[in-house]
N, C-alpha and C positions, 0 to 999 in steps of 0.2 A: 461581477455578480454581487448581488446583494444576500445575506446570508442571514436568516433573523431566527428568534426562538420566541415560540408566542402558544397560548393556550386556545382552546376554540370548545364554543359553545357551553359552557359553563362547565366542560370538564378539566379538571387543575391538571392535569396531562401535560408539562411543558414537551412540547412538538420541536422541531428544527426543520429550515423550509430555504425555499430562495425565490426570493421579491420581484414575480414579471408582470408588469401592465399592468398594476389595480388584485392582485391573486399573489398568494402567497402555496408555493408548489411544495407538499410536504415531502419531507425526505428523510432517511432514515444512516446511521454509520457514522464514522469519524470525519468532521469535516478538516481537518487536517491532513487525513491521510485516505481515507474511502468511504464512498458512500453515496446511495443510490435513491432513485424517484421514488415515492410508494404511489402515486396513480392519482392520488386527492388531492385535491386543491380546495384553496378557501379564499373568499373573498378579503382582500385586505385589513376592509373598513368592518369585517365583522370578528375579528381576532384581535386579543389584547396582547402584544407584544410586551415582553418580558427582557430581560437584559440578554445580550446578544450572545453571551458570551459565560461560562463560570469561568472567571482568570486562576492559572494558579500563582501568578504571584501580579500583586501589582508595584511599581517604580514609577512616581512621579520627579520631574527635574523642578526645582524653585529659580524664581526670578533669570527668565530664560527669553522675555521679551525686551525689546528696548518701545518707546511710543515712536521716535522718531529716527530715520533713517542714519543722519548724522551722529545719534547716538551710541552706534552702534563700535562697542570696544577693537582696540585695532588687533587684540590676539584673546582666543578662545581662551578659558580658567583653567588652569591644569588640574582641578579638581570641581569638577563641576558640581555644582548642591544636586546629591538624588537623594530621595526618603523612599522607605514602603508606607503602603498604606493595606490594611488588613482585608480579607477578602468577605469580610464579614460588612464591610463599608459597602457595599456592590448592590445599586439597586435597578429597576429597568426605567421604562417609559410608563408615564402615568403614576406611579408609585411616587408616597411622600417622604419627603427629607424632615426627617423629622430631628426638630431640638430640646434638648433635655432643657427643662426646666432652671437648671444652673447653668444652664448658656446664656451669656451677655451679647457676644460678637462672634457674630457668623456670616461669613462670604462667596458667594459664588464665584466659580472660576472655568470660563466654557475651556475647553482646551482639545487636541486631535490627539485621540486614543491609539498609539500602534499596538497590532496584536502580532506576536510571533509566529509561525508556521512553524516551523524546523527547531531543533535544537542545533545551537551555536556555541562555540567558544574560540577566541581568538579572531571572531570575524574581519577581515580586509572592510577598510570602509568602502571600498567601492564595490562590494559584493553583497554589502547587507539587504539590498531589497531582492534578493531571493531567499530571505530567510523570513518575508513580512508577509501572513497573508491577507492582512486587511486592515482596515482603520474605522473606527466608531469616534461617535461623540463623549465625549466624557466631562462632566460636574463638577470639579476638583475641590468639592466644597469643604472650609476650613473654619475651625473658632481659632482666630489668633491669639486671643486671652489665654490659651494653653500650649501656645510656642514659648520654649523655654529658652530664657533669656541669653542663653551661648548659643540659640541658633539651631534647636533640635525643634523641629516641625512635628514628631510621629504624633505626638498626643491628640494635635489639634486635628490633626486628619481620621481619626478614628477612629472618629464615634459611626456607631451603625447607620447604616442609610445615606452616607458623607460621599460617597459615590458613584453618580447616577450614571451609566450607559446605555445607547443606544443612538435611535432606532434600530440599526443594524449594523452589518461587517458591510464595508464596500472594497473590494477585491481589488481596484481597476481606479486608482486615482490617482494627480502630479499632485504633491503636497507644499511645490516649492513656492505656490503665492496664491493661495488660500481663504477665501472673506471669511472672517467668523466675528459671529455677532452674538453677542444678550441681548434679551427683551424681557423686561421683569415688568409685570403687568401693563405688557404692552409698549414700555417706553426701552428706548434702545439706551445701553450700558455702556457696552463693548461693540464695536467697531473696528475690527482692523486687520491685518493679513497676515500670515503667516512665514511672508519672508522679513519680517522683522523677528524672525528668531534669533537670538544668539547661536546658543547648540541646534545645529541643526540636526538631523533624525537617522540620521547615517550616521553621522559622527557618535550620538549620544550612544545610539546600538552599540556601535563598534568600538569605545570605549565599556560599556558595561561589560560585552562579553572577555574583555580582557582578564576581569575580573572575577565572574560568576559566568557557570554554564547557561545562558537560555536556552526555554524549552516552549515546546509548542504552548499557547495560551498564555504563557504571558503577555503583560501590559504596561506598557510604556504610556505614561500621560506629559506630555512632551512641552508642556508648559502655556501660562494662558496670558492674553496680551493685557493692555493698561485698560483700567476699567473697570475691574472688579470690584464688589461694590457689598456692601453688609444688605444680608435679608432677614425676612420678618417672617413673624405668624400669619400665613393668610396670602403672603404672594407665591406670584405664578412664574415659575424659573424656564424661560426657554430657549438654549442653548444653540446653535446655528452652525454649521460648518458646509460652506459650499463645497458639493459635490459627493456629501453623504447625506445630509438632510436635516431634521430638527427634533433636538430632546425636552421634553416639556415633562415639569414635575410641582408640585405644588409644597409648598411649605407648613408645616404645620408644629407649633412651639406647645410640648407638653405643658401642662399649668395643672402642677397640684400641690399641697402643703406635705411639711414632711419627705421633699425628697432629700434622697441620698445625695452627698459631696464630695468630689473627689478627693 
């Protein structure tokens, strides 16, 4: 199932629906735990989908791809890089990523969004994908000019609008080898699969929840392959992941005198 949140007909009403044949089927209740048809339906191509999802917490993993197969380390990190990134970073499909004006360096990062179902702790790793219920596309976009030089990421990830989601939840997908591609105004960036992950998505779960309870809506951004690449004012960011679909967002760089520094 496809599972999306989108507004219709110029009322700001964010809706919650599920994605059949061209028609989005409105529905109404917790999609976690209940909830039913309301009768309406809307044409796909005429509703602005909005981010899939409010997370309540999001967890991205760093440098989590190798480029090439060979590369790939002979034992998992006993501490894997994870950061949060603020839910205030959270934007949908169509909506601009926008850079403050003191931004130098900024990057896109396509990557396969896991959402939690359930609340977890102490997950078995071979039990974690009854704890998952779906996976979106996710932006992981970053200024590294405000990664701090011992290796703390949060800064850079979270400036507002740094976290683009969507088009929707897809319920029902093998995540173990995966196309995901960039196309930044059209020319491909990123290229590559997703079994060149190091941590894989079981494992990274079932190590977080050792840790910290997961709960339903959270977000796991499970890392993004080589490629990634600095964006501008004025390009066109469209993110790819076979078998849930394409996140497209446009960039746009504040420019005014007098702004504020961190």
């Amino acid at each position: 199932m496809k599972f999306a949140r989108f507004t219709a007909a110029g009322d700001p009403t964010v809706r919650s629906g599920v994605v059949v044949d061209g028609t989005v089927q409105e529905i109404v209740g917790n999609v976690f735990e209940t909830w039913n048809y309301t009768g309406n339906s809307y044409a796909l191509e005429s509703v602005q989908l909005v981010a899939p999802l409010q997370p309540r917490h999001i967890i991205g993993i760093g440098k989590n791809y190798v480029e090439f197969e060979h590369e790939r380390p002979q034992t998992l990190p006993s501490i894997p890089v994870f950061f949060f990134k603020p839910v205030s970073t959270v934007i949908g499909p169509g909506e601009e990523i926008i850079i403050p004006s003191t931004l130098e360096q900024v990057k896109f990062e396509t990557e396969i969004a896991v959402i939690l179902g359930k609340e977890g702790k102490n997950i078995p790793e071979d039990d974690v994908e009854r704890y998952i219920f779906g996976y979106t596309v996710a932006n992981d976009v970053a200024s590294p000019e405000y990664f701090h030089p011992d290796g703390h990421w949060m800064v850079g990830k979270s400036f507002d609008t740094f976290t683009p989601l969507g088009p929707w939840i897809e319920t029902k997908l093998d995540t173990r080898s995966l196309l995901l591609q960039t196309h930044v105004n059209g020319k491909v960036l990123q290229n590559s699969r997703s079994n060149l992950m190091i941590v894989g998505i079981n494992h990274m779960i079932a190590y977080l929840s050792r840790v910290m309870t997961l709960q339903p809506g959270d977000v796991i951004l499970s890392g993004t392959p080589a490629g990634a690449d600095f964006i501008k004012d004025g390009d066109t960011i469209e993110c790819t992941v076979e078998g849930i679909g394409a996140l497209t967002n446009k960039v746009v760089k504040i420019t005014r005198t007098g702004a504020t520094t961190l």
